[in-house]
TORPA-4810 file (N, C-alpha, C, O; in nm, 3 decimals):
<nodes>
NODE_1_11.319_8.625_8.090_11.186_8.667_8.130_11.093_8.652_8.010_11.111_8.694_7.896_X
NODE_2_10.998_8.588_8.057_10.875_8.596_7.931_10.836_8.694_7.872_10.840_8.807_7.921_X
NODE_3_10.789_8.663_7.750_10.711_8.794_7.675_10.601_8.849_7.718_10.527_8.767_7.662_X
NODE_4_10.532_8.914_7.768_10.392_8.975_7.826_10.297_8.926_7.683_10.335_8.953_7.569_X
NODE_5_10.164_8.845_7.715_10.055_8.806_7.628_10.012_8.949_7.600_10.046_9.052_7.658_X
NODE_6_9.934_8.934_7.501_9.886_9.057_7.407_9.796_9.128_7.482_9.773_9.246_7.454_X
NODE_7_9.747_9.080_7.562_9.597_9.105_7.690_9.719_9.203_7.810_9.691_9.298_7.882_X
NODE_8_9.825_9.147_7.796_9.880_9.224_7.954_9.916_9.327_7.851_9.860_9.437_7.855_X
NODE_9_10.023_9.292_7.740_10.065_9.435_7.670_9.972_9.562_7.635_10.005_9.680_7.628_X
NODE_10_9.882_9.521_7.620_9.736_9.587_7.552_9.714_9.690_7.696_9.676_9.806_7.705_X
NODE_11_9.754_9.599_7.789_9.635_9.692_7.907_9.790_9.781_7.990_9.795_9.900_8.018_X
NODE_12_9.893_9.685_8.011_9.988_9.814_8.043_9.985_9.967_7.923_9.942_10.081_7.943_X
NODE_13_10.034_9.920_7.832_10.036_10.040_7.760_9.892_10.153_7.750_9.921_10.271_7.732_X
NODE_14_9.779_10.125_7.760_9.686_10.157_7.828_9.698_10.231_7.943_9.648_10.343_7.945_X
NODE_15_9.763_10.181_8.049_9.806_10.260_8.178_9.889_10.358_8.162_9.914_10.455_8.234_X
NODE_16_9.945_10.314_8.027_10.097_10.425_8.104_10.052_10.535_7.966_10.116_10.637_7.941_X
NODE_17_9.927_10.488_7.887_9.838_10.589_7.799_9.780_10.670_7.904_9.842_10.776_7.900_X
NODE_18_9.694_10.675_7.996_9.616_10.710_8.098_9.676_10.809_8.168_9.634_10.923_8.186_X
NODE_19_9.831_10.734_8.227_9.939_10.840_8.303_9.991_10.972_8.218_10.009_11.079_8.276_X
NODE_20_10.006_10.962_8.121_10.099_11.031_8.055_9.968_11.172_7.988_9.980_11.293_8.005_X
NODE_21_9.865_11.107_7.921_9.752_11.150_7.834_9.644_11.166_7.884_9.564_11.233_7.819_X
NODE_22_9.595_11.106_8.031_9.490_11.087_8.109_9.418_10.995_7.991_9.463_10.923_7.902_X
NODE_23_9.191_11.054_8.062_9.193_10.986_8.017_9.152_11.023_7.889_9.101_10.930_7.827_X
NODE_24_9.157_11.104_7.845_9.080_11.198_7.684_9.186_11.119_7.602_9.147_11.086_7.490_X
NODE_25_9.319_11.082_7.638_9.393_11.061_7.555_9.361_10.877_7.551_9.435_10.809_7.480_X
NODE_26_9.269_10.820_7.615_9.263_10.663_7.583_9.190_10.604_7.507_9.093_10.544_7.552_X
NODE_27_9.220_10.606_7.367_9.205_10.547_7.261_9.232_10.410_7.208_9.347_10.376_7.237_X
NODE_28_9.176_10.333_7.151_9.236_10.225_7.101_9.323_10.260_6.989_9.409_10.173_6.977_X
NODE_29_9.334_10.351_6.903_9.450_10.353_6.855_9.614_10.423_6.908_9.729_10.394_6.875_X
NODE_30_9.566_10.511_6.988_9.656_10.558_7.086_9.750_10.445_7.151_9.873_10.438_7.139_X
NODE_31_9.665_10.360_7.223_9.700_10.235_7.283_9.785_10.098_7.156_9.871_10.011_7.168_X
NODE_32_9.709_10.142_7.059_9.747_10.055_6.962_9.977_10.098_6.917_10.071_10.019_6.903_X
NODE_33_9.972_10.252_6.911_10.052_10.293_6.886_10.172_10.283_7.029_10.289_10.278_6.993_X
NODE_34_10.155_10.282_7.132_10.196_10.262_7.241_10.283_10.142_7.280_10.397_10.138_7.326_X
NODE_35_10.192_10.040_7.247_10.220_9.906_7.251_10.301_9.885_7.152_10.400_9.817_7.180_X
NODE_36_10.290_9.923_7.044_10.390_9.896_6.947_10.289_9.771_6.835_10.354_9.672_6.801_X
NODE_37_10.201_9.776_6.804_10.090_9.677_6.801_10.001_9.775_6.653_9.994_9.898_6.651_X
NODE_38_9.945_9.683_6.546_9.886_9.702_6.394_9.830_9.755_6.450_9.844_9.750_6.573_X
NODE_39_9.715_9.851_6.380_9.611_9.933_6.421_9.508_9.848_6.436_9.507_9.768_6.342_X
NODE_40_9.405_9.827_6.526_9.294_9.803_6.508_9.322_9.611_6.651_9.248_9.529_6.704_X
NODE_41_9.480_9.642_6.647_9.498_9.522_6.748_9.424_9.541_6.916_9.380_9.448_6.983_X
NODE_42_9.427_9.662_6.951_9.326_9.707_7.057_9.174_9.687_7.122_9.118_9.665_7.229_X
NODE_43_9.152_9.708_6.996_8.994_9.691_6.959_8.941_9.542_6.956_8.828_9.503_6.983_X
NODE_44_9.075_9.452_6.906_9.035_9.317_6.880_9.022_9.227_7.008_8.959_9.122_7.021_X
NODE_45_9.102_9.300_7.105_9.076_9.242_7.246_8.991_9.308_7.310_8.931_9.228_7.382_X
NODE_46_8.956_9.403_7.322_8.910_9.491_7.385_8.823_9.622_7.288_8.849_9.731_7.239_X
NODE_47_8.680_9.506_7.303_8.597_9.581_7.186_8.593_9.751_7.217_8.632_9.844_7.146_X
NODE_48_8.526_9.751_7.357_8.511_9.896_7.354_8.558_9.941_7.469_8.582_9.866_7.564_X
NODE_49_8.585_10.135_7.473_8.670_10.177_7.585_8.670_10.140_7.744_8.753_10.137_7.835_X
NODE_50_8.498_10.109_7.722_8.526_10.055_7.902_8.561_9.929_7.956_8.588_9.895_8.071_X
NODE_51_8.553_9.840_7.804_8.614_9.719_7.851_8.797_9.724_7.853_8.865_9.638_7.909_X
NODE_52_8.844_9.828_7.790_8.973_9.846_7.768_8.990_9.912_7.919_9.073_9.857_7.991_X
NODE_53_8.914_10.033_7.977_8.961_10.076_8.098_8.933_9.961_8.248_8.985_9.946_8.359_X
NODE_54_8.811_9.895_8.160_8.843_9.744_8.290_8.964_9.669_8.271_8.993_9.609_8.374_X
NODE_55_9.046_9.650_8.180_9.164_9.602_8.169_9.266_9.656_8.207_9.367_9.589_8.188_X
NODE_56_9.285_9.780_8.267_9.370_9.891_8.337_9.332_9.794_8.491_9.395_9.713_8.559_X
NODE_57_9.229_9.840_8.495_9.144_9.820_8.654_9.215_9.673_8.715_9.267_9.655_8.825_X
NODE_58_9.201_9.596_8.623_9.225_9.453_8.659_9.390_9.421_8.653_9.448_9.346_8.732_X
NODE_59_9.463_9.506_8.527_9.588_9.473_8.503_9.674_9.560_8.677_9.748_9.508_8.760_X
NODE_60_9.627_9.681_8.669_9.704_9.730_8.795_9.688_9.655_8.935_9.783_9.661_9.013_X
NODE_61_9.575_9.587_8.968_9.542_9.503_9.071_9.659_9.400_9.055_9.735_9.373_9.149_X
NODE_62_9.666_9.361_8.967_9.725_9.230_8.926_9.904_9.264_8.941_9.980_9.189_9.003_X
NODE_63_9.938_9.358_8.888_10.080_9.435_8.938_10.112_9.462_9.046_10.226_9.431_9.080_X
NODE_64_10.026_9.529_9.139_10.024_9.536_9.235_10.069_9.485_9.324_10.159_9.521_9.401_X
NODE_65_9.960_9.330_9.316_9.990_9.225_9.417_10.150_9.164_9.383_10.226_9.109_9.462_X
NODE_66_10.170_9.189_9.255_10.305_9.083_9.240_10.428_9.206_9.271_10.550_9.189_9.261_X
NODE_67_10.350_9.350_9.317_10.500_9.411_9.395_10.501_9.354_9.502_10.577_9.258_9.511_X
NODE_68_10.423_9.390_9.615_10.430_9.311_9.711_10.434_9.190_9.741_10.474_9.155_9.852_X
NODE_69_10.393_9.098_9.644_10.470_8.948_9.685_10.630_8.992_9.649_10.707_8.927_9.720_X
NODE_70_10.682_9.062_9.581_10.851_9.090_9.545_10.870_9.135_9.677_10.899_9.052_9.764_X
NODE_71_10.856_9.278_9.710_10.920_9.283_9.838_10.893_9.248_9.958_10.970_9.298_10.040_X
NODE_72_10.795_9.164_10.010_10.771_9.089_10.074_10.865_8.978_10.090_10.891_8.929_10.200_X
NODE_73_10.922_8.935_9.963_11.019_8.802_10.002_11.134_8.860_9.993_11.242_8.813_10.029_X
NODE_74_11.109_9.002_9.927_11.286_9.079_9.960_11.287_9.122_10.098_11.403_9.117_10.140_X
NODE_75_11.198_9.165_10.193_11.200_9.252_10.232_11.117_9.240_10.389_11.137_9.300_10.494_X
NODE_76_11.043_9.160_10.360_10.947_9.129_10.488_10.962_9.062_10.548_11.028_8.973_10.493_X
NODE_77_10.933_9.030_10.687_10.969_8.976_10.760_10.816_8.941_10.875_10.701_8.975_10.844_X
NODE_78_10.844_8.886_10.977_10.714_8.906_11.054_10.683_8.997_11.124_10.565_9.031_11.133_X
NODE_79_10.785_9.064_11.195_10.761_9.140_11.262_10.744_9.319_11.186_10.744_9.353_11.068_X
NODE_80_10.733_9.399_11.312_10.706_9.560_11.257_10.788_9.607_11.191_10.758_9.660_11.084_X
NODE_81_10.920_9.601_11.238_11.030_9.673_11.196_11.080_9.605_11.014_11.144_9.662_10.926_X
NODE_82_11.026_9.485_11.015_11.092_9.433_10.880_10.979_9.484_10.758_10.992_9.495_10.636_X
NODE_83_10.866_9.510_10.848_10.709_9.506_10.763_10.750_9.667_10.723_10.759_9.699_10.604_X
NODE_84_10.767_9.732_10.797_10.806_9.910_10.740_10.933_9.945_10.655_10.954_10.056_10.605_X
NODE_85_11.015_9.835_10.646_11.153_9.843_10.583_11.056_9.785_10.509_10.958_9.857_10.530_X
NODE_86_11.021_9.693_10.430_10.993_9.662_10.317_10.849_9.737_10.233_10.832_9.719_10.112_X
NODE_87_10.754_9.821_10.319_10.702_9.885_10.321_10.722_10.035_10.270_10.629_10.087_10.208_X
NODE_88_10.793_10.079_10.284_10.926_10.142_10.304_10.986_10.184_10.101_10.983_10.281_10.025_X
NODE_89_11.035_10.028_10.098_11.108_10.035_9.979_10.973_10.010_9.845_10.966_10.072_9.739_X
NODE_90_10.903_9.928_9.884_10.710_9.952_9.836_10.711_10.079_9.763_10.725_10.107_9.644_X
NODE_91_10.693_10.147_9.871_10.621_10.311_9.878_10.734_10.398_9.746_10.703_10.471_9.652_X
NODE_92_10.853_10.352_9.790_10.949_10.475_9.739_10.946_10.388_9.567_10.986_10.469_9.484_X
NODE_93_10.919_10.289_9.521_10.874_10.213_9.386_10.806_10.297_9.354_10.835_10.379_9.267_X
NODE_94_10.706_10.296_9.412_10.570_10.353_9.340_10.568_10.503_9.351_10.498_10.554_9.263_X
NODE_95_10.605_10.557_9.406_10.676_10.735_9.411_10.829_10.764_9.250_10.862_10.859_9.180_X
NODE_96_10.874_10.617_9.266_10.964_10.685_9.147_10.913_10.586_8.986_10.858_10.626_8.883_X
NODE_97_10.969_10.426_9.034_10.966_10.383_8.901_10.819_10.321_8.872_10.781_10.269_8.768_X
NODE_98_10.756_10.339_8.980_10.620_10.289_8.928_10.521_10.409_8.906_10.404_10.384_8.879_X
NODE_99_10.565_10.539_8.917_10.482_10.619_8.936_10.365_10.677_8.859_10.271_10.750_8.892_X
NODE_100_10.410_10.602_8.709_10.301_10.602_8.574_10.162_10.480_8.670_10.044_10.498_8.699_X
NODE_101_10.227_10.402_8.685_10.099_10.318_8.746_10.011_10.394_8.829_9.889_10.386_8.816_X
NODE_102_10.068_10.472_8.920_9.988_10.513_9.031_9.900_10.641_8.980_9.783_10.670_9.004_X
NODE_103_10.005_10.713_8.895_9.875_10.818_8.801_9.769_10.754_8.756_9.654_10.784_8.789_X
NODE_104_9.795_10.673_8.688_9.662_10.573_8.616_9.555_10.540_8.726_9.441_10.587_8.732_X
NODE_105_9.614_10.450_8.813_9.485_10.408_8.900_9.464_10.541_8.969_9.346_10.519_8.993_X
NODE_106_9.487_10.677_9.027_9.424_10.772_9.063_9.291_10.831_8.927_9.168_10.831_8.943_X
NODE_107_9.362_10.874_8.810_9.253_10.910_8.725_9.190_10.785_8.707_9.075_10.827_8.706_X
NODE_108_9.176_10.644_8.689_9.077_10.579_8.655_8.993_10.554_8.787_8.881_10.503_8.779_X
NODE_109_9.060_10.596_8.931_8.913_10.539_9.022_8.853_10.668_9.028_8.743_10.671_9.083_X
NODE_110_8.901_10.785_8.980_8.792_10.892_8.943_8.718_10.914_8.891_8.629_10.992_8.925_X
NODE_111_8.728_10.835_8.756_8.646_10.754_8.618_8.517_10.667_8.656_8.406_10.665_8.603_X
NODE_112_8.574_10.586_8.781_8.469_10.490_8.841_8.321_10.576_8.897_8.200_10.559_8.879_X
NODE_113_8.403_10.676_8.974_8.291_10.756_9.064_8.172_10.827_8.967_8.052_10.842_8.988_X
NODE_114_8.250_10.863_8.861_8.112_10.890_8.742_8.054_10.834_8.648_7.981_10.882_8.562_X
NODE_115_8.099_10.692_8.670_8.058_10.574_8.537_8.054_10.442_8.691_8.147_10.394_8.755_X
NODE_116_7.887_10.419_8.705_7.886_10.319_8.803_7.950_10.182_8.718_8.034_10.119_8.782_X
NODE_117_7.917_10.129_8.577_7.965_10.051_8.522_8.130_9.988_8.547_8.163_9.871_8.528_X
NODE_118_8.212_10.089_8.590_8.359_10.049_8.576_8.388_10.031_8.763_8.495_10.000_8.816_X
NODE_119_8.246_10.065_8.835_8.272_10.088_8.975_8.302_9.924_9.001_8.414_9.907_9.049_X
NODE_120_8.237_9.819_8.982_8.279_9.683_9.035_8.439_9.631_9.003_8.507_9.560_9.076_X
NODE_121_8.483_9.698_8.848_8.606_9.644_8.858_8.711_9.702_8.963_8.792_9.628_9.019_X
NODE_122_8.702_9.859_8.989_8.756_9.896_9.059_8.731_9.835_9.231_8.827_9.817_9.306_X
NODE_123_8.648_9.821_9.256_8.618_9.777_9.373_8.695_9.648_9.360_8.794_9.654_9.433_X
NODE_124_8.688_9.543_9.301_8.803_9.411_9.243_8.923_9.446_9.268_8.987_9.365_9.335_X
NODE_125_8.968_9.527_9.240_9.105_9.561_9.228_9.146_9.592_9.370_9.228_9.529_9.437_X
NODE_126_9.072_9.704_9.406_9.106_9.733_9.585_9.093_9.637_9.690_9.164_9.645_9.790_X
NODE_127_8.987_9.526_9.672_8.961_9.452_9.794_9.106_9.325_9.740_9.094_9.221_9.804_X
NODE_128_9.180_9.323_9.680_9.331_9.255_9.654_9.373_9.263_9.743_9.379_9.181_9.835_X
NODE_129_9.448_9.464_9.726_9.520_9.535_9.801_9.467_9.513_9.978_9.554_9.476_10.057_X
NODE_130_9.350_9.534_10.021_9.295_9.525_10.163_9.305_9.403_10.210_9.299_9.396_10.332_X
NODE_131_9.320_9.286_10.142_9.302_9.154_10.136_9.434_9.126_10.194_9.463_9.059_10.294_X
NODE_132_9.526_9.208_10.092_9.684_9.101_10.168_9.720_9.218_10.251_9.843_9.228_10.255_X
NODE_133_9.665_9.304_10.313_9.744_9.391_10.424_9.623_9.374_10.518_9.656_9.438_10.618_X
NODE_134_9.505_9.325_10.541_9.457_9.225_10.640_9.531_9.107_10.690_9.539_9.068_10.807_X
NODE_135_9.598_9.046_10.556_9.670_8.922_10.642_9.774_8.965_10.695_9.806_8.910_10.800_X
NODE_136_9.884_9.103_10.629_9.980_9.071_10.714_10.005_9.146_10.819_10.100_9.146_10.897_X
NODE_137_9.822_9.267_10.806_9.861_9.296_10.946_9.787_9.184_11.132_9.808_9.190_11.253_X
NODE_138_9.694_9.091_11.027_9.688_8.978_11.124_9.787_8.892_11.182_9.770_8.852_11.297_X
NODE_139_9.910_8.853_11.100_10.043_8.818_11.095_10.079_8.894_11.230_10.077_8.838_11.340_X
NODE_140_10.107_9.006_11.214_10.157_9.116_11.287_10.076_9.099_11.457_10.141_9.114_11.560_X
NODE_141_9.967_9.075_11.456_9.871_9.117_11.593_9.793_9.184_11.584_9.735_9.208_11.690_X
NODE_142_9.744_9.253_11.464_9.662_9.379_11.471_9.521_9.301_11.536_9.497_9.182_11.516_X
NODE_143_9.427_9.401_11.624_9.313_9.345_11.707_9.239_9.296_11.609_9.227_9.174_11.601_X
NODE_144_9.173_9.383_11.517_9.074_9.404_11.428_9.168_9.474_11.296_9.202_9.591_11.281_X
NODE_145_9.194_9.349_11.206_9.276_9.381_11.108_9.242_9.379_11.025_9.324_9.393_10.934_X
NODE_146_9.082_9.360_10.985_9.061_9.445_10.848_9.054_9.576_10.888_9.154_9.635_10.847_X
NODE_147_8.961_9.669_10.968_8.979_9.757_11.021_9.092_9.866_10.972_9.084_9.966_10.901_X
NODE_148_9.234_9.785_11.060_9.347_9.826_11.021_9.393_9.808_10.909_9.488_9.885_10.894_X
NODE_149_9.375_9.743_10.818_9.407_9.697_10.657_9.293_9.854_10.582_9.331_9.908_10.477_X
NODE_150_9.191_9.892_10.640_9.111_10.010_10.577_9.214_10.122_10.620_9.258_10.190_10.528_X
NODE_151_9.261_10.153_10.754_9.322_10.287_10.719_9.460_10.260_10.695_9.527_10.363_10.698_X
NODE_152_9.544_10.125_10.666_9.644_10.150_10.616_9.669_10.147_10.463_9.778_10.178_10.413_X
NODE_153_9.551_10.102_10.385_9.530_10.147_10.248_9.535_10.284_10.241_9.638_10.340_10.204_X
NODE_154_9.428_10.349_10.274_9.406_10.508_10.316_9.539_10.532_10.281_9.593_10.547_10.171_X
NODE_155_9.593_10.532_10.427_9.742_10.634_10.465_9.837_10.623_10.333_9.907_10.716_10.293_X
NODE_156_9.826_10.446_10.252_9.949_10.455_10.216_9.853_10.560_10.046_9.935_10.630_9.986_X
NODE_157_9.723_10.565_9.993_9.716_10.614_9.877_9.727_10.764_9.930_9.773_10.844_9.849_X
NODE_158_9.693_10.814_10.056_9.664_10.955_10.073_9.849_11.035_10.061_9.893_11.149_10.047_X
NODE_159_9.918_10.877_10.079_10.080_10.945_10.076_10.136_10.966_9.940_10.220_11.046_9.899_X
NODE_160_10.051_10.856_9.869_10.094_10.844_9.714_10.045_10.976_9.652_10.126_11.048_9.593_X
NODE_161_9.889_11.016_9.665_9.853_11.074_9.613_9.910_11.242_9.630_9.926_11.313_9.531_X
NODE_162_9.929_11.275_9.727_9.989_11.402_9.780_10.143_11.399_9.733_10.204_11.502_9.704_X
NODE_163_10.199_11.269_9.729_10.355_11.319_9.642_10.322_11.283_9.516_10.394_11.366_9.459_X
NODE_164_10.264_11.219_9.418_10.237_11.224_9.313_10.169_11.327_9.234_10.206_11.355_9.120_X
NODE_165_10.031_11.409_9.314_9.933_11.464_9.188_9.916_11.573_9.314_9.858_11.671_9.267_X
NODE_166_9.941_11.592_9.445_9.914_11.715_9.531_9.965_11.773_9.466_10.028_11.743_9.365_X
NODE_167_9.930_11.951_9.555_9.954_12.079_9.539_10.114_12.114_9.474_10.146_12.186_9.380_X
NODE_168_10.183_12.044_9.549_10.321_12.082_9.566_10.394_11.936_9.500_10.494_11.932_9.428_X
NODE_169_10.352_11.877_9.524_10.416_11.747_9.457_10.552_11.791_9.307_10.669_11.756_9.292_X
NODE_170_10.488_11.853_9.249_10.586_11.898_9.157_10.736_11.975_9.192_10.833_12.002_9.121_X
NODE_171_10.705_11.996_9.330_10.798_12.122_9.364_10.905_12.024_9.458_11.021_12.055_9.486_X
NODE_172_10.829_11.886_9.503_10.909_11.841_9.608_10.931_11.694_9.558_10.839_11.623_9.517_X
NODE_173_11.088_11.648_9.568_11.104_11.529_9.538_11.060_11.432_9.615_11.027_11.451_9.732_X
NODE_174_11.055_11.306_9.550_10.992_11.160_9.634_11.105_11.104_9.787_11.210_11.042_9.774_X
NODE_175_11.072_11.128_9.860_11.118_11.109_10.002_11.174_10.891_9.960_11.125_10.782_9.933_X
NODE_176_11.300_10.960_9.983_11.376_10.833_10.006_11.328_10.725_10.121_11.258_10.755_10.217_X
NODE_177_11.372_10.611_10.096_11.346_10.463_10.171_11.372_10.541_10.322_11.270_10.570_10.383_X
NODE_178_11.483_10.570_10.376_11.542_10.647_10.464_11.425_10.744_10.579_11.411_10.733_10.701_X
NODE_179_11.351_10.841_10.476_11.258_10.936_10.489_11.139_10.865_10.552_11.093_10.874_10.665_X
NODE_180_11.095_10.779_10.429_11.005_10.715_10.436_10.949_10.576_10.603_10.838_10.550_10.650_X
NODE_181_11.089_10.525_10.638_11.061_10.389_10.684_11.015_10.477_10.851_10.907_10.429_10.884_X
NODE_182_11.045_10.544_10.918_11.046_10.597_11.047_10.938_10.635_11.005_10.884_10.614_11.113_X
NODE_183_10.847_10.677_10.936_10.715_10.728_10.932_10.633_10.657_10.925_10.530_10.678_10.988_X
NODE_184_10.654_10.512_10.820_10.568_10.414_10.833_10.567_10.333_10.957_10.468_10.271_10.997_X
NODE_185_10.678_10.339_11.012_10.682_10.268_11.157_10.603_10.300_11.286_10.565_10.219_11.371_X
NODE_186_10.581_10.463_11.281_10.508_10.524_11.324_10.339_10.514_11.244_10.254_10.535_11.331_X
NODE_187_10.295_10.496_11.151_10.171_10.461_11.149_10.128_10.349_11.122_10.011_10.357_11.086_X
NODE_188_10.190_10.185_11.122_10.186_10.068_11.160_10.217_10.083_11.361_10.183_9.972_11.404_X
NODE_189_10.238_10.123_11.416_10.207_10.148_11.548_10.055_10.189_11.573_9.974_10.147_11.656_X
NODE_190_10.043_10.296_11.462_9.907_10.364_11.527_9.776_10.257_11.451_9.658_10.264_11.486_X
NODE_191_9.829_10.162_11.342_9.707_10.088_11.298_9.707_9.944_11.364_9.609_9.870_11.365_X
NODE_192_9.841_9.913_11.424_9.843_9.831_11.486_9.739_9.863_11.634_9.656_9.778_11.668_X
NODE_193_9.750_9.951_11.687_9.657_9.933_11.827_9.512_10.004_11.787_9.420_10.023_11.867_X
NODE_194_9.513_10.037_11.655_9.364_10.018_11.649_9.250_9.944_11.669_9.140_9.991_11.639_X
</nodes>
């Protein structure tokens, strides 16, 4: 496997600065120390903090899409039942080993809502995500599948967000592939006849 360029290393470690430290803790030297990277290597890509938190914005978009192209060719299929099994194993990633990512993009699109400046990258990043679950719920039959691509973004961050950073989240472990796939099957039904 290749080495990650200094631009991806720079901006993961950044994220998983964000997850861990939020965002008081995102520094270019913070980030510098993270990465494993001279002092002042941060700064050299990424003059200042909001161009460093657009590099979060853009790097998680960019991860993103290449989970789901992974389980998509692990995992997907055309129809419903293959789309929620791989859907499924998606969800339970990003609940365990991706779950620094998903802290990050929650505190940074909160970041967006009070800094209009960082609002376009974020908006970049989301219309990805809506983009390839328009196609595959067009794939699928959905009537009106952007539509359905809007509340199945929804459902799937409102699931992330409630086992990740909800009330109770701390108290309750991440619901297995198992847990998970009969539920998504049930709301790919309900976005499907939307």
């Amino acid at each position: 496997m290749p080495l990650p360029d200094r631009r991806d290393l720079i901006a993961d470690a950044a994220i998983t600065t964000v997850a861990t430290a939020g965002l008081r803790g995102l520094t270019h030297r913070a980030v510098d120390t993270a990465a494993g990277l001279p002092a002042g290597s941060t700064s050299y890509y990424f003059r200042t903090r909001s161009a460093l938190i657009s590099a979060c914005y853009l790097r998680l978009a960019e991860l993103t899409v290449a989970d789901v192209d992974r389980w998509e060719a692990e995992h997907g299929g055309p129809d419903p039942d293959s789309v929620a099994e791989a859907l499924a194993a998606l969800l339970h990633h990003w609940l365990t080993v991706g779950r620094n990512r998903q802290l990050a993009r929650f505190e940074l699109s909160l970041e967006a809502t009070r800094r209009p400046e960082l609002r376009a990258d974020l908006e970049t990043a989301g219309l990805a995500a809506r983009s390839r679950a328009t196609t595959l719920l067009a794939a699928l039959g959905a009537p009106h599948p952007a539509q359905a691509a809007d509340l199945l973004v929804a459902w799937t961050d409102g699931l992330l967000y409630d086992r990740l950073a909800g009330a109770s989240a701390a108290s309750r472990p991440a619901p297995d592939v198992t847990e998970l796939t009969p539920v998504i099957r049930r709301m790919l039904a309900a976005v499907l006849a939307a």
